[in-house]
N, C-alpha and C positions, 0 to 999 in steps of 0.2 A: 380055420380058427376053431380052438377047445369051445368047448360048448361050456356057460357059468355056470355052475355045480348051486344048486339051492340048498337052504337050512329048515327045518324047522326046529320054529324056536317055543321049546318044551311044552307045554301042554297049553301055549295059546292060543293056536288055531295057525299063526303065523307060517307062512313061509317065505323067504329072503333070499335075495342072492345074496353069497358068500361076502361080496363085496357092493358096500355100502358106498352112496356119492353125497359128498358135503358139496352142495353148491357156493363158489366163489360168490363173495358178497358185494367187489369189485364191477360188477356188470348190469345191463338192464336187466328187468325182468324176461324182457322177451330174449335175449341173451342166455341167461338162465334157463329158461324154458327150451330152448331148441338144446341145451347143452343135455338136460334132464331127458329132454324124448332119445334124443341119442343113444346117450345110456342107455333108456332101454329096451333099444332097439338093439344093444349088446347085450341085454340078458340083465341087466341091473337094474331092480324092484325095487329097491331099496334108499329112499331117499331121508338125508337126516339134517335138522336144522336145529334152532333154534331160536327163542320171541327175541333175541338182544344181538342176532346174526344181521337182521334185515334182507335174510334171503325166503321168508316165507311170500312174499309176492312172487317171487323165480317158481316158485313151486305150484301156486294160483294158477299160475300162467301155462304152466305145463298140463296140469290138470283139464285143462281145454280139449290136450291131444292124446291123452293116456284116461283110460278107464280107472276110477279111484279103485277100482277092488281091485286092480292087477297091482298097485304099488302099493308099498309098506311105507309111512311117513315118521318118522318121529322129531318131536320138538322136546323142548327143553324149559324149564322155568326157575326161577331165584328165588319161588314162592317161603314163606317162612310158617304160612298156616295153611290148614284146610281155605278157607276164605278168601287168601290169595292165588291159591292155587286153581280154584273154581272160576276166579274171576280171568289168572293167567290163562287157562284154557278156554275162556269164552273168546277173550281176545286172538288167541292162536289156531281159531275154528275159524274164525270170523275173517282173517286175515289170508287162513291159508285157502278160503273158500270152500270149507267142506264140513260134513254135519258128525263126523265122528275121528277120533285119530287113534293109530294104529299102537304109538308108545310113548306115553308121556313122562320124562325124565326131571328131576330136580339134578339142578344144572349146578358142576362145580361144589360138590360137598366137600370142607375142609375136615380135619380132625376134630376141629373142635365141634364140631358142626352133627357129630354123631347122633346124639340123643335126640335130639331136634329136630333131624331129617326123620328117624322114627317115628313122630309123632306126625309129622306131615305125610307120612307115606301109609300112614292109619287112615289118615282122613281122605286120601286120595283113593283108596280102596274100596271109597265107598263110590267115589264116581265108576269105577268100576262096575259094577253092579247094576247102573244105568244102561252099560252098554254103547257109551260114547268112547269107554277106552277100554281098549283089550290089554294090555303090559304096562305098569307103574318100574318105576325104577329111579336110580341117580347116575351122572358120571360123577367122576374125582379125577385129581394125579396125586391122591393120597392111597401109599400103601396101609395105611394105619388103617383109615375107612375103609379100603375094600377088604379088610380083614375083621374087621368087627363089627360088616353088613352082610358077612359072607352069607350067617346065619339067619338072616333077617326072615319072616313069613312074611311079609307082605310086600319085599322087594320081589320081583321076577326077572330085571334086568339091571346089570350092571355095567355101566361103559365107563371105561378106562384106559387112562394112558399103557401104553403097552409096546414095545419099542427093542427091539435087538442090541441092546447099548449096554457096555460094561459100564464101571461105575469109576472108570478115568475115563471114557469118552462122555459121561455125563457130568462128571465134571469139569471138562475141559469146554464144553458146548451150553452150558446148563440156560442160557438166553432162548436156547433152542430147545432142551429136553425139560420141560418142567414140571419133575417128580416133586410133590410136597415134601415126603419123608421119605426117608429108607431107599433100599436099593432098589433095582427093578427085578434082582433075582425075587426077593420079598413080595413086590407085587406080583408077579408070575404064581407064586407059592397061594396069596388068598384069593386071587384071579382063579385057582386048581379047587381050592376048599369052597368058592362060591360056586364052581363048575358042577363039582361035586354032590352040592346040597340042593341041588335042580334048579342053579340060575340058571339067565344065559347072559354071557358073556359076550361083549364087543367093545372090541380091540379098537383105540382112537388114538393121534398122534402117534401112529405106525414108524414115520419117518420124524419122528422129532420135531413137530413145526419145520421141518426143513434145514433140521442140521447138517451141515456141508459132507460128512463123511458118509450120513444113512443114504443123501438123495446122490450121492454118486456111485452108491453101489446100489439103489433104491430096489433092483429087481430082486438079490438078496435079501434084503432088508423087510421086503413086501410078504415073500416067500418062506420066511423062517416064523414069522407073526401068523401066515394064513395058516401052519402048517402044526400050531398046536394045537393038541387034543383039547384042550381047556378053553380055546375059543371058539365062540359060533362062526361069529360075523365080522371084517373090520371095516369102519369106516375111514375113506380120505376124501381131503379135498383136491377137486381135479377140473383142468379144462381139457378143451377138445383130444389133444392128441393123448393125453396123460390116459383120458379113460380108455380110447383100443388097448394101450399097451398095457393099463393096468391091470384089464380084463385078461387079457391075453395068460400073464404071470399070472392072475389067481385062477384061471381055468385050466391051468400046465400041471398047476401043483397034483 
């Protein structure tokens, strides 16, 4: 087997495997946690959740068999202030059973949502500075947003939908591929302009939530996402057999 090719992601300190694991939220913890050592006993550091997933006990649990400094964790939050955000992250310390976390994201920023995540992503910079958190950022499946955060100072990560799909297979599938706005040539384009301005980029809904055409050719599909310049890292979610094979594809590339 290819050995998992590591990132580091820009001047955090970070380093990741290429490929990231969304633990199924479907399973026990202890479930969860044998699926997480697994991983990464295939080379995969990188585990990503989020407070409204109900898989940060999977990751508790794992933490048991894995040393915290060897994995990268990030969670996610719907905070709307500093205050919220402070309070979502005590809760997501708390739960995931650990004193610091690796990247803390505002989760799901719509268009409309721009100005607003700025001002929460000020305030989050300054827990920064404590040293509880090394990487601030958001996801979207808005082109509009990853284009008018490209530039953002106080973002450092940015995760988004990002997917091999022309714009008849997203819209013939769109249950599955759920871009806010625009095309995904578009988000590809400020996906490049965030790359650019020394974010780092990770690639999320790779296969569309599992749209029927991406996961039957999913090894393509995995391979042409791991494979641009413009992203670090992609996360999926995966059970047992999904992760060897999927290691296997992002280690080939």
């Amino acid at each position: 087997m290819h050995k998992m090719p590591k990132v580091n992601l820009g001047t955090t300190g970070l380093s990741v495997s290429k490929l990231g694991f969304g633990p199924p939220v479907n399973i026990t913890p202890g479930e969860g946690a044998r699926l997480l050592f697994n991983s990464f006993k295939l080379g995969v550091n990188f585990w990503d959740t989020s407070d409204d997933y109900g898989s940060h006990p999977h990751i508790a649990s794992a933490l048991k068999y894995v040393p915290r400094k060897d994995v990268v964790i990030s969670t996610k939050t719907y905070a709307k202030n500093g205050k919220e955000a402070t309070e979502s992250l005590k809760n997501s310390l708390k739960e995931l059973e650990t004193d610091y976390l690796d990247i803390f994201l505002l989760h799901f920023v719509q268009s409309d949502q721009v100005e607003a995540s700025k001002k929460v992503l000020k305030e989050m910079k300054e827990l920064k500075t404590t040293g509880i958190i090394k990487a601030i950022g958001l996801s979207t499946h808005s082109g509009t947003v990853a284009k008018k955060t490209a530039t953002f100072d106080d973002l450092d990560v940015i995760m988004a939908v990002c997917c091999k799909a022309n714009q008849a297979l997203i819209n013939k599938y769109n249950e599955f591929i759920h871009l806010e706005d625009g095309s995904m040539q578009e988000m590809f384009q400020a996906l490049k302009l965030a790359h650019d301005n020394g974010q780092i980029v990770i690639a999320m809904k790779v296969l569309g939530g599992g749209a029927p055409p991406l996961i039957e050719k999913y090894q393509g599909a995995i391979m042409a996402v791991a494979q641009f310049e413009f992203v670090d890292a992609l996360v999926i979610g995966m059970r047992n057999l999904e992760v060897k094979k999927n290691v296997e594809i992002i280690a080939s590339c």
